[in-house]
RODORO-190391 format. One line per field, with one value per atom (N, C-alpha, C, O): residue in one letter; residue number from 1; x, y negated, z negated; atom name. Coordinates in Angstrom, 3 decimals. Each point is the difference from the previous one (the first is absolute). Layout:
# residues N
aa: (A,...)
i: (NUM,...)
X: (X,...)
Y: (Y,...)
Z: (Z,...)
at: (CA,...)
END
This chain:
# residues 150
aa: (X,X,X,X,X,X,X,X,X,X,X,X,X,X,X,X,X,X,X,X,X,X,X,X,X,X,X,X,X,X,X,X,X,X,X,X,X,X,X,X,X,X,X,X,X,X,X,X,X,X,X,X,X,X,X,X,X,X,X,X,X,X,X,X,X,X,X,X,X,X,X,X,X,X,X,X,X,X,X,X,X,X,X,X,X,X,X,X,X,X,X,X,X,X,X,X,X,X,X,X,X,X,X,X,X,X,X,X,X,X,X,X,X,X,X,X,X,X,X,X,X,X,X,X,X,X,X,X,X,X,X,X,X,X,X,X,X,X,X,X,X,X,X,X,X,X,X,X,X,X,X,X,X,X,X,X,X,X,X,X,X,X,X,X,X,X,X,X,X,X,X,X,X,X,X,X,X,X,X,X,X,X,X,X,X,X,X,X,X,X,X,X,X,X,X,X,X,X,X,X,X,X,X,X,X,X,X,X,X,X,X,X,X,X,X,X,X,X,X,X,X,X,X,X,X,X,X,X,X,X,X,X,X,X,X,X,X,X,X,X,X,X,X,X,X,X,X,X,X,X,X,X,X,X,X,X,X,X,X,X,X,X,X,X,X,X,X,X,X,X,X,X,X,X,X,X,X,X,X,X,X,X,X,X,X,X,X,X,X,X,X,X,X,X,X,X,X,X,X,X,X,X,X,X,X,X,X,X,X,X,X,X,X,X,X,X,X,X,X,X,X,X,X,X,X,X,X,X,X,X,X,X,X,X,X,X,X,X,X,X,X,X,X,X,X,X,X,X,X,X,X,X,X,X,X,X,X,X,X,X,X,X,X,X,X,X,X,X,X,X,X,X,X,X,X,X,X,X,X,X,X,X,X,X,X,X,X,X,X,X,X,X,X,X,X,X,X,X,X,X,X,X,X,X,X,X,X,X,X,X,X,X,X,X,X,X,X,X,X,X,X,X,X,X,X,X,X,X,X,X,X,X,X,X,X,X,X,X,X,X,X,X,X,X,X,X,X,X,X,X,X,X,X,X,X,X,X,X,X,X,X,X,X,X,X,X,X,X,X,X,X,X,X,X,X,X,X,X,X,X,X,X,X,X,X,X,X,X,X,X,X,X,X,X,X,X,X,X,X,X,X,X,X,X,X,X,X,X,X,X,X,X,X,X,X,X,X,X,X,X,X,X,X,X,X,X,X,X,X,X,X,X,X,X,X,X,X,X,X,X,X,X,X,X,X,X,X,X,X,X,X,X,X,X,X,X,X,X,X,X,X,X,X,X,X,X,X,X,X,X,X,X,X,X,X,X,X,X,X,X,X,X,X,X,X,X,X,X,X,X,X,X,X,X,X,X,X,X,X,X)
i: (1,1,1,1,2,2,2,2,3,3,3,3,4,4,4,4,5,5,5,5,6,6,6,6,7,7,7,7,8,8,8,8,9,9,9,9,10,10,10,10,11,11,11,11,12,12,12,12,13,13,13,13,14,14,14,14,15,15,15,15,16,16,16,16,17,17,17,17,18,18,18,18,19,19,19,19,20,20,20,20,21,21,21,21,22,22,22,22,23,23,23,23,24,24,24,24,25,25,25,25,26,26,26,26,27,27,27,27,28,28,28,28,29,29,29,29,30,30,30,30,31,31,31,31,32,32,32,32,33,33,33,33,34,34,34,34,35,35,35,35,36,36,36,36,37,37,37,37,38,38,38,38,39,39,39,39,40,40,40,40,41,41,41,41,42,42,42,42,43,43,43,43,44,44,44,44,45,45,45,45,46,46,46,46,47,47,47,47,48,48,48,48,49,49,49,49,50,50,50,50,51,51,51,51,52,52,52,52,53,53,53,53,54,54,54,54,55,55,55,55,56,56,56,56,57,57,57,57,58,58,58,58,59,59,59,59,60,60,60,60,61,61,61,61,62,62,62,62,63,63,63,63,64,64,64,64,65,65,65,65,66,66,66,66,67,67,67,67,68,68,68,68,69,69,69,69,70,70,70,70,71,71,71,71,72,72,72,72,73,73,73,73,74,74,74,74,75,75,75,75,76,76,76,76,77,77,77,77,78,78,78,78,79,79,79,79,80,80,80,80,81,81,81,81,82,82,82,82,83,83,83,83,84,84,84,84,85,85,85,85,86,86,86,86,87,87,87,87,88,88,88,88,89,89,89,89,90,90,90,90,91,91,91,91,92,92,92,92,93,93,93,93,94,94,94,94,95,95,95,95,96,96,96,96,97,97,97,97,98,98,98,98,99,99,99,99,100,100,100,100,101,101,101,101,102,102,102,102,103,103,103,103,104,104,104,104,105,105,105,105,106,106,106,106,107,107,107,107,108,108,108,108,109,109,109,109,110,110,110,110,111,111,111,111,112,112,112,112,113,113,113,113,114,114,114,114,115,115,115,115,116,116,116,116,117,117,117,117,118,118,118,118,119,119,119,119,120,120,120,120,121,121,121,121,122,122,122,122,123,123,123,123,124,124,124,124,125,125,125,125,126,126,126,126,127,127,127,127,128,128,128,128,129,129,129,129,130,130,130,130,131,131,131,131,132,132,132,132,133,133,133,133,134,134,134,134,135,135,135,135,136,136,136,136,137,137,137,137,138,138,138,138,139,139,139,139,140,140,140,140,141,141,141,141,142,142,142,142,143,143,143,143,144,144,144,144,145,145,145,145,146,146,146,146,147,147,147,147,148,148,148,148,149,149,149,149,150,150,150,150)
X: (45.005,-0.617,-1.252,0.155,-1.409,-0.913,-0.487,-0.792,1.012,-0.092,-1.766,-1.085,1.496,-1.528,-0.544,0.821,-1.783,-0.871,0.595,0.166,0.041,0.293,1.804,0.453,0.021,1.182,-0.016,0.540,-1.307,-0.033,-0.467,0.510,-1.394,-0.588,0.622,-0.210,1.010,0.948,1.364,0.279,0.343,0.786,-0.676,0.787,-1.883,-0.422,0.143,0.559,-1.440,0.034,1.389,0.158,0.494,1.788,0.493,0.512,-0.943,0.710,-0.895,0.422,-1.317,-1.132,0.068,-0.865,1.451,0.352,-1.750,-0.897,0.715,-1.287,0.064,1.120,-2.314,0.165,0.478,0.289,-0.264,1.008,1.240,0.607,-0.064,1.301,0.425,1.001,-1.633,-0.009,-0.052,0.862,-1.972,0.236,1.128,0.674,-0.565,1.617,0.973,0.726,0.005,0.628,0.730,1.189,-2.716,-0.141,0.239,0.922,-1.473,0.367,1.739,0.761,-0.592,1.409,1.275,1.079,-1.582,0.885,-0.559,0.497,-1.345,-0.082,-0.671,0.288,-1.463,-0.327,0.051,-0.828,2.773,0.696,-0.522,-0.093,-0.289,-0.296,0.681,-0.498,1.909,0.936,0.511,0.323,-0.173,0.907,-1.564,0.219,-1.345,-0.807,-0.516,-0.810,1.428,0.182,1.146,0.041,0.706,1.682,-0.625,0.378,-1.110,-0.545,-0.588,0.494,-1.387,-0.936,0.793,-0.509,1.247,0.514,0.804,0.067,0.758,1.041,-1.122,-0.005,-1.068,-0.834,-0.751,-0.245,-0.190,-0.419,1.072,-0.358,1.780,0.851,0.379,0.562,-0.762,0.140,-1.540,0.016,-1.067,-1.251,0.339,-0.641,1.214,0.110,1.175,-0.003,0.611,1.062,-0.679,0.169,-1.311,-0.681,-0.585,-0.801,0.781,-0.928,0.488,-0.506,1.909,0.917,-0.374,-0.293,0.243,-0.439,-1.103,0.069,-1.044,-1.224,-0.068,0.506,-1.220,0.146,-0.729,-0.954,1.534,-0.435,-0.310,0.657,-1.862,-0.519,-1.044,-0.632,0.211,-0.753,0.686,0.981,-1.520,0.961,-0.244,-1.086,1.687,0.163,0.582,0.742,-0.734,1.024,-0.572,-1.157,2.020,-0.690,1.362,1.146,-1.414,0.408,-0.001,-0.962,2.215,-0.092,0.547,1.006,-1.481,0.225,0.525,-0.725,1.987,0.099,-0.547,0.293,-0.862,0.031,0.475,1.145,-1.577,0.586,0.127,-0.085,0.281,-0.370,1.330,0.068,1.074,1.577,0.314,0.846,-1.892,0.804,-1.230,-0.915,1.091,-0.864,0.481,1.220,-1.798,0.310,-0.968,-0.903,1.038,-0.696,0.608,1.166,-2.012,0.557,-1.168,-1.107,1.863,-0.971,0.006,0.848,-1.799,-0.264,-0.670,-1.174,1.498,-0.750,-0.410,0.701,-1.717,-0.256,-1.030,-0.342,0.031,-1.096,-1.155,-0.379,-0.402,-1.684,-0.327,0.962,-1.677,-0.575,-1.062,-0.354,0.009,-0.527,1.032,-0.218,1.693,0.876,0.403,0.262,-0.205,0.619,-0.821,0.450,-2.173,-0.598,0.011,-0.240,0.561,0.203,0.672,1.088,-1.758,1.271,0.977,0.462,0.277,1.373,0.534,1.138,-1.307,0.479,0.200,1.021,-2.307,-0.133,1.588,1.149,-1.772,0.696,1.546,0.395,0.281,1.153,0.174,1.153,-1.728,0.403,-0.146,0.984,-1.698,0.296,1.048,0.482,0.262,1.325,0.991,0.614,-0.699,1.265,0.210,1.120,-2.466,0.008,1.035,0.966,-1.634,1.305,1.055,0.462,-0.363,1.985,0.205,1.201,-1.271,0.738,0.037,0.971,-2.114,0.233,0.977,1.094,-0.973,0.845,1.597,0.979,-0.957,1.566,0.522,1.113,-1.598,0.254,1.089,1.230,-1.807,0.309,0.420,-0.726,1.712,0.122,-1.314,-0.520,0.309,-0.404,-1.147,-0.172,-0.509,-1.056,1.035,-0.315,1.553,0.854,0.909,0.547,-0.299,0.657,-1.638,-0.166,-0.766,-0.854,-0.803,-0.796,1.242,-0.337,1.118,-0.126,1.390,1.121,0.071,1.150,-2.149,0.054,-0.556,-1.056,1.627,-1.099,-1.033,0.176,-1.288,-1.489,0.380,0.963,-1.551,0.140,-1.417,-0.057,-0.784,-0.453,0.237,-0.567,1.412,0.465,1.591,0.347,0.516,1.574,0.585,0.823,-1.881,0.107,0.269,0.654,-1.340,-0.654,0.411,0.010,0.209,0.176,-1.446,-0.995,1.086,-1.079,-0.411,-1.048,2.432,-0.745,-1.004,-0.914,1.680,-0.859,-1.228,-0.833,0.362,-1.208,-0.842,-1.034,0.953,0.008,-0.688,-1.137,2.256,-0.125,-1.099,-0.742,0.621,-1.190,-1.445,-0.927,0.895,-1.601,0.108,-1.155,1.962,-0.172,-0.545,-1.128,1.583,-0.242,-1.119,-0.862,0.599,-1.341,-1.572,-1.090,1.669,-1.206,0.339,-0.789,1.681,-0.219,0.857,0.385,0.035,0.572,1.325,0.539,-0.130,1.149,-0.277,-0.809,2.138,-0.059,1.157,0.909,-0.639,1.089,0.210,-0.897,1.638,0.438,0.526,0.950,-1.347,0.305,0.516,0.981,-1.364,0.937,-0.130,-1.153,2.099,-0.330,0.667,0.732,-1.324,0.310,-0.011,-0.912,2.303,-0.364,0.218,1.013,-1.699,-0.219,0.258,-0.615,1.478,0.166,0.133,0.378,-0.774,0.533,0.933,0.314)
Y: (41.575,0.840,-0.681,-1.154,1.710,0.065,-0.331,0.822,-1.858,-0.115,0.406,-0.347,1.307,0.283,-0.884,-0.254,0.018,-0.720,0.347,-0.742,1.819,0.484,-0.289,-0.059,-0.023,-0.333,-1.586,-0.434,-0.369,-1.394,0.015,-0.742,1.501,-0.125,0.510,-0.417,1.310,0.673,-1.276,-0.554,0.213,-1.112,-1.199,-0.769,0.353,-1.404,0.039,-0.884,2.534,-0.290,0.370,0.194,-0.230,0.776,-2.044,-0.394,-0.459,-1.342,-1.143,-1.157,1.382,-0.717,-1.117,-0.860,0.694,-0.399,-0.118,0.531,-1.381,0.077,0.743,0.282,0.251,0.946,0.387,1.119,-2.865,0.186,0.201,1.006,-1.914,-0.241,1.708,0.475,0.169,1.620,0.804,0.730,-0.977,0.356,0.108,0.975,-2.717,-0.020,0.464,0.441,-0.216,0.614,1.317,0.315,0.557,0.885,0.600,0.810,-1.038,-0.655,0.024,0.849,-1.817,-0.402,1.120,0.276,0.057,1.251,1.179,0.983,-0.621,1.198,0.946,1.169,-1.533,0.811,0.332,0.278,-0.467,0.035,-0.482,-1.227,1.732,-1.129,-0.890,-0.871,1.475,-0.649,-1.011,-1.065,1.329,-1.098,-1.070,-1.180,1.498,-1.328,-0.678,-0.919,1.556,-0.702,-0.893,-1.193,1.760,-0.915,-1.135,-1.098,1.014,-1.106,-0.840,-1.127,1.303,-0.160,-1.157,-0.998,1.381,-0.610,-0.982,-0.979,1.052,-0.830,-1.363,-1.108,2.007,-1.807,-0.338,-1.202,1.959,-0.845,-0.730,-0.977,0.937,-0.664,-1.019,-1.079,1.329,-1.652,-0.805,-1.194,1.711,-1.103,-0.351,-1.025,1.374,0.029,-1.453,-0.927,0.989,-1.251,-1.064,-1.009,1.222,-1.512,-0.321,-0.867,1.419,-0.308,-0.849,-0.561,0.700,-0.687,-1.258,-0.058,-1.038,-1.108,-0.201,-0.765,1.680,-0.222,0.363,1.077,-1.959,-0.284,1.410,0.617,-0.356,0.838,-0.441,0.124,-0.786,-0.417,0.747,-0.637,1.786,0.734,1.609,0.398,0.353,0.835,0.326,-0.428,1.014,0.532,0.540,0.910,-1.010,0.681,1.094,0.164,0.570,1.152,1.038,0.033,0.655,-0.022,1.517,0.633,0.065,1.277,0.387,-0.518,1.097,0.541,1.400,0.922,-0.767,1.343,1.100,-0.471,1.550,0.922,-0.805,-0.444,0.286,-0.128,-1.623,-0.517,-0.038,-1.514,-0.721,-0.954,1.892,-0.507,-0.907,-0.884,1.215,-0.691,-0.468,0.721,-2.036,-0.814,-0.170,0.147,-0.428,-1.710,-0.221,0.805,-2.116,-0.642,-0.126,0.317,-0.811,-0.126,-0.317,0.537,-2.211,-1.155,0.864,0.415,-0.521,0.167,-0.616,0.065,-0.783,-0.933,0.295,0.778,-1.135,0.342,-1.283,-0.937,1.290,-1.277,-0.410,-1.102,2.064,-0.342,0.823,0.762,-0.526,0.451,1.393,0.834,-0.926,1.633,0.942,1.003,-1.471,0.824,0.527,1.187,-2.372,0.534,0.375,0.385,-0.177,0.560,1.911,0.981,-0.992,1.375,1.350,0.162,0.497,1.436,0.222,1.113,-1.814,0.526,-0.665,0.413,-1.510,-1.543,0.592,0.018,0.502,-0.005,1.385,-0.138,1.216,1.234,-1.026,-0.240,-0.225,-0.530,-0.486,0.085,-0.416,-1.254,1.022,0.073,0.759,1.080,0.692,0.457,-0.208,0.189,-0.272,0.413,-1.709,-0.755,-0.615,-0.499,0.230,-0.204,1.694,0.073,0.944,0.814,0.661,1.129,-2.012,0.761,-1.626,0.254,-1.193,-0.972,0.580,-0.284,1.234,0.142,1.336,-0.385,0.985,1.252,-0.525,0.632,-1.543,-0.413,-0.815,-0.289,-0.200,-1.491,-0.794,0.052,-0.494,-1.076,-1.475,-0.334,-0.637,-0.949,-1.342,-0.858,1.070,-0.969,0.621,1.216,-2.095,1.002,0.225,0.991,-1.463,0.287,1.171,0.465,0.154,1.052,0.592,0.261,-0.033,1.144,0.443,0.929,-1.883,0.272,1.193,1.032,-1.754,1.204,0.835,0.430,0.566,0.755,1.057,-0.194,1.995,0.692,0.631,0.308,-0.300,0.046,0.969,0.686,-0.368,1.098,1.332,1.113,-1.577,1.242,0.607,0.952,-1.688,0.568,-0.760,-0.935,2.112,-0.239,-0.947,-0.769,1.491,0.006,-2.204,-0.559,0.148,-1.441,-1.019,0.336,-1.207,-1.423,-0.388,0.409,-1.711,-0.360,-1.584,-0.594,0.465,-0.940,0.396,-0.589,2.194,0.904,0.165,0.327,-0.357,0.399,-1.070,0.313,-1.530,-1.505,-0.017,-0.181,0.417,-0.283,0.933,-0.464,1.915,0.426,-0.274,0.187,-0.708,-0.528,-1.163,-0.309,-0.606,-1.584,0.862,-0.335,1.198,0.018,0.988,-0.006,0.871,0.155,-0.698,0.382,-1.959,-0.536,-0.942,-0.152,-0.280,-1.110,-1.065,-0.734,0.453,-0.950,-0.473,0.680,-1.424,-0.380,-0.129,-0.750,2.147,0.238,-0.510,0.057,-0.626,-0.605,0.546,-0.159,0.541,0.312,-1.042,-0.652,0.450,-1.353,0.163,0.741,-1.239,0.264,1.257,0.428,0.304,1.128,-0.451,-0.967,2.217,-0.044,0.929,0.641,0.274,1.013,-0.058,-0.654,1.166,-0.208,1.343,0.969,-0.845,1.161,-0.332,-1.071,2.234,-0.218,0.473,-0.322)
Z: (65.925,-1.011,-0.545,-0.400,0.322,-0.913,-1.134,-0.462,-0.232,-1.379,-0.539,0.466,-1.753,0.208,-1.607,-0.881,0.805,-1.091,-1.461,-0.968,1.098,-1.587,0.028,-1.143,1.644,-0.115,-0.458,-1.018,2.030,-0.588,-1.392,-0.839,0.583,-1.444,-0.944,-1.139,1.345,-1.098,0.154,-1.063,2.024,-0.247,-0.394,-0.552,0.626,0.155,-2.025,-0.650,-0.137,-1.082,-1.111,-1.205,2.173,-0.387,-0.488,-1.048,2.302,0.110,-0.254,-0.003,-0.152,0.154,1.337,-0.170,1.123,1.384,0.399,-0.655,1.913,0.388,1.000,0.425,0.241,0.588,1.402,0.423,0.495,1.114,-0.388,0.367,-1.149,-0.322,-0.395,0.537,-1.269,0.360,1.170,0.487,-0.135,1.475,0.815,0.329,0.056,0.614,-0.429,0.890,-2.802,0.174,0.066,0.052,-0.080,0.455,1.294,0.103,0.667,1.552,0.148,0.464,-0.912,-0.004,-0.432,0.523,-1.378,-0.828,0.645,-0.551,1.513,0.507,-0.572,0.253,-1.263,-1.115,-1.398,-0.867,0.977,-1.585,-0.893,0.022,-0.810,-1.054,-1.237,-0.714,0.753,-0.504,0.753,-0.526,2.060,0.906,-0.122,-0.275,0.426,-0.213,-1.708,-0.119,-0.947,-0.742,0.201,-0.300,0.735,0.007,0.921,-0.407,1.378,0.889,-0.754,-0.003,-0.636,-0.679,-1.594,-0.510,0.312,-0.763,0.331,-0.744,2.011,0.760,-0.025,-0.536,1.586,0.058,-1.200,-0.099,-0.853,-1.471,-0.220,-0.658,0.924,-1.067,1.375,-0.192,0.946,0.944,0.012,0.300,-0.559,-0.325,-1.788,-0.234,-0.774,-0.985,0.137,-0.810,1.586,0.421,0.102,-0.684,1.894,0.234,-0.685,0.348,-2.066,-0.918,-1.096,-0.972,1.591,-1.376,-0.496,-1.194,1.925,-0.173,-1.266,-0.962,1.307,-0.928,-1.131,-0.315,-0.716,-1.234,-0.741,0.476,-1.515,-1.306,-1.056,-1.034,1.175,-1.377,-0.514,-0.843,1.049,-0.309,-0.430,0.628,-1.606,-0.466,-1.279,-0.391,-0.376,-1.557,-1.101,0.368,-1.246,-1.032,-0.437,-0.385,0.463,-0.310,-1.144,0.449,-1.721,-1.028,-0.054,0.436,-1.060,-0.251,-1.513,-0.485,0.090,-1.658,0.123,0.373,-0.686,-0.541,-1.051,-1.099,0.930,-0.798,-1.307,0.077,-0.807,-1.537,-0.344,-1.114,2.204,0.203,-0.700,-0.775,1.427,-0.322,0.741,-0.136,1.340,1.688,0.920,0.399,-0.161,0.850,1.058,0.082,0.826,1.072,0.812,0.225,0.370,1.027,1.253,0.232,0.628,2.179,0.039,0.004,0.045,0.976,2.063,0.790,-0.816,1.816,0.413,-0.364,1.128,1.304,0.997,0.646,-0.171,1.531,0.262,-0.722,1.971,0.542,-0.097,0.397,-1.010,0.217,-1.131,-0.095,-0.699,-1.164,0.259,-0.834,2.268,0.439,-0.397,-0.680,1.264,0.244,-1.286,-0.191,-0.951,-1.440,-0.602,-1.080,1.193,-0.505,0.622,-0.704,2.042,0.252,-0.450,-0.552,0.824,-0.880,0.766,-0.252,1.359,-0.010,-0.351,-0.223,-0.040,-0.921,-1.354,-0.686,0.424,-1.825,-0.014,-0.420,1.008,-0.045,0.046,-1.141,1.996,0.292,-1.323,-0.421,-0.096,-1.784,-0.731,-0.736,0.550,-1.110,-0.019,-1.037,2.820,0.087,-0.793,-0.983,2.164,-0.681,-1.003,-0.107,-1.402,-1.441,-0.566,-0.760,1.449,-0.868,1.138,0.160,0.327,0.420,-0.781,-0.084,-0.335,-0.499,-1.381,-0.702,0.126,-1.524,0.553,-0.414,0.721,0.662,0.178,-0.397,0.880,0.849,-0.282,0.440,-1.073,-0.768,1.298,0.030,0.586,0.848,-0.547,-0.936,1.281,-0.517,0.599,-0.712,2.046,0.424,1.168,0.086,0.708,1.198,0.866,0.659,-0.266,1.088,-0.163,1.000,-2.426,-0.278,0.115,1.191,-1.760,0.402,1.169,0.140,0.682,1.950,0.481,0.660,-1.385,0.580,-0.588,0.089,-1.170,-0.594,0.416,0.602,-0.784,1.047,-1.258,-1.179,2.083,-0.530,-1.026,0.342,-1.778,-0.724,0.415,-0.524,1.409,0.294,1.601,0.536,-0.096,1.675,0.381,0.721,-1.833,0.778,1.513,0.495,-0.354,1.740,0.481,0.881,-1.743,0.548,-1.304,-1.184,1.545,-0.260,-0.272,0.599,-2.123,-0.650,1.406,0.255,0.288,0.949,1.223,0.578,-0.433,1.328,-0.799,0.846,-1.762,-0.667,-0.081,0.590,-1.068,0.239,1.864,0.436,0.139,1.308,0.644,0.866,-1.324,0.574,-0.220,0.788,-2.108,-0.413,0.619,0.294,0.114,0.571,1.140,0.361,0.180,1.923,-0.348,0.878,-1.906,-0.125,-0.073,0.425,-1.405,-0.030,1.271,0.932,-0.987,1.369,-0.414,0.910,-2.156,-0.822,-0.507,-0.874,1.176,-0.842,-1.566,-0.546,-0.346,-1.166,-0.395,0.828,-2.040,-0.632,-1.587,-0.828,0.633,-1.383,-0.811,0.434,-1.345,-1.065,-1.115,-0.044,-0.943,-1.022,-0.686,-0.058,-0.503,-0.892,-1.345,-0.211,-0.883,-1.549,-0.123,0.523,-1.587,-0.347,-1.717,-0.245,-1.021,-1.127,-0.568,0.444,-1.391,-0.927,-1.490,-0.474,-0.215,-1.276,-0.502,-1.146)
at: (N,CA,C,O,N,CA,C,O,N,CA,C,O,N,CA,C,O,N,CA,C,O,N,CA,C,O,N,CA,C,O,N,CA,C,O,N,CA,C,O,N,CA,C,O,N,CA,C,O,N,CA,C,O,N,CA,C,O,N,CA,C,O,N,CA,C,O,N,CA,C,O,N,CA,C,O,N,CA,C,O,N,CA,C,O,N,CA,C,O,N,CA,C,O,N,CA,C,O,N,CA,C,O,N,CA,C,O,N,CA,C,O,N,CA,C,O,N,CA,C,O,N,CA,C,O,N,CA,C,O,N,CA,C,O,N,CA,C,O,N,CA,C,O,N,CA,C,O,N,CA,C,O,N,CA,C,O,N,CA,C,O,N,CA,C,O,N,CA,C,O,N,CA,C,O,N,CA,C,O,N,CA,C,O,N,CA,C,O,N,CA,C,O,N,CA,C,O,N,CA,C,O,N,CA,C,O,N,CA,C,O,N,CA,C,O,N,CA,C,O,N,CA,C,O,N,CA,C,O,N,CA,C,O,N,CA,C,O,N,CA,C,O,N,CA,C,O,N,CA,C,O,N,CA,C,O,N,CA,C,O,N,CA,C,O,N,CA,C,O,N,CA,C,O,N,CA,C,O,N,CA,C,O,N,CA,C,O,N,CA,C,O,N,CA,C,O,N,CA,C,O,N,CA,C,O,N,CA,C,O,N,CA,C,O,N,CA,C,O,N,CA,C,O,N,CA,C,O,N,CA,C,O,N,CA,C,O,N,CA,C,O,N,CA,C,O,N,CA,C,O,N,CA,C,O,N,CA,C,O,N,CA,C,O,N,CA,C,O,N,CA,C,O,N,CA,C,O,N,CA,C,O,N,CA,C,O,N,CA,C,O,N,CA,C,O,N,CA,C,O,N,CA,C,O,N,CA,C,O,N,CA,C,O,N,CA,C,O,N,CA,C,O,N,CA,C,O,N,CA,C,O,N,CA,C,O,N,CA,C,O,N,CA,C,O,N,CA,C,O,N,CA,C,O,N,CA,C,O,N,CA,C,O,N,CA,C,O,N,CA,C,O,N,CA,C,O,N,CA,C,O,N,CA,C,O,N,CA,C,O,N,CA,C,O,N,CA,C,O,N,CA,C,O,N,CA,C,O,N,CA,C,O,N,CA,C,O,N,CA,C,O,N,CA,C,O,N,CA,C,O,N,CA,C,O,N,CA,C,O,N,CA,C,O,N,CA,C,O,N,CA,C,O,N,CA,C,O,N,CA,C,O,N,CA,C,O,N,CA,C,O,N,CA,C,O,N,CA,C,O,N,CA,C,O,N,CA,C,O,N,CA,C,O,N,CA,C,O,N,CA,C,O,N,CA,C,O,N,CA,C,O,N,CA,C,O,N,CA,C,O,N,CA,C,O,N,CA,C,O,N,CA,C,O,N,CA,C,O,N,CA,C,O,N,CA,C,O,N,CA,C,O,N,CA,C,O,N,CA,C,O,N,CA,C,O,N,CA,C,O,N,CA,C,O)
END
């Protein structure tokens, strides 16, 4: 089958994937564009493996205030290089996860990985985590959280 241009481009900006790695799994899945997200993600999360090793010292806190300013918190996030935490799926990701911690009140970052996302049932706060890492390229780490009420 054929893969035609606009398909790569409508998936490439669905995953942000580069654009062979689209290609192929396009290719691969026969067109689908669900069976080549499912590809598509299989191998983000095995290059996301060989990344483990490397350090996160770069990253940010990033702080959410509730309405009425009853309810705070913070989520330290790490990642590797300071392009990456200056980026908007970085930033977008921390504005996240500052309010599902004021939302869910999580005890620790390891209870709010296993928590499912408050704006998509569907997914896990670690599956959410895990798609911006294999979006930017990066190993992301979740660090400490706080949540503050009055």
């Amino acid at each position: 089958m054929k893969v035609t241009a606009k398909q790569i481009k409508t998936l490439r900006d669905k995953t942000g994937a580069g654009i062979m790695e689209v290609k192929r799994a396009l290719e691969e899945a026969k067109g689908d564009e669900k069976k080549a997200v499912e590809i598509l993600k299989i191998k983000g999360a095995e290059k996301l493996k060989k990344r483990d090793s490397k350090e996160t010292n770069e990253g940010q806190v990033f702080a959410y205030v509730h309405a009425g300013g009853r309810i705070a918190s913070l989520v330290k996030i790490g990642c590797e290089t300071d392009f990456v935490a200056e980026g908007k799926e970085f930033q977008q990701l921390g504005r996240e996860l500052s309010m599902q911690v004021a939302s869910m009140e999580p005890k620790n970052a390891k209870e709010l990985l296993s928590q499912t996302y408050i704006r998509d049932s569907k997914i896990k706060i670690k599956e959410l985590v895990e798609e911006v890492a294999v979006k930017v390229k990066e190993k992301i780490v979740v660090g400490e959280i706080a949540r503050l009420r009055v």
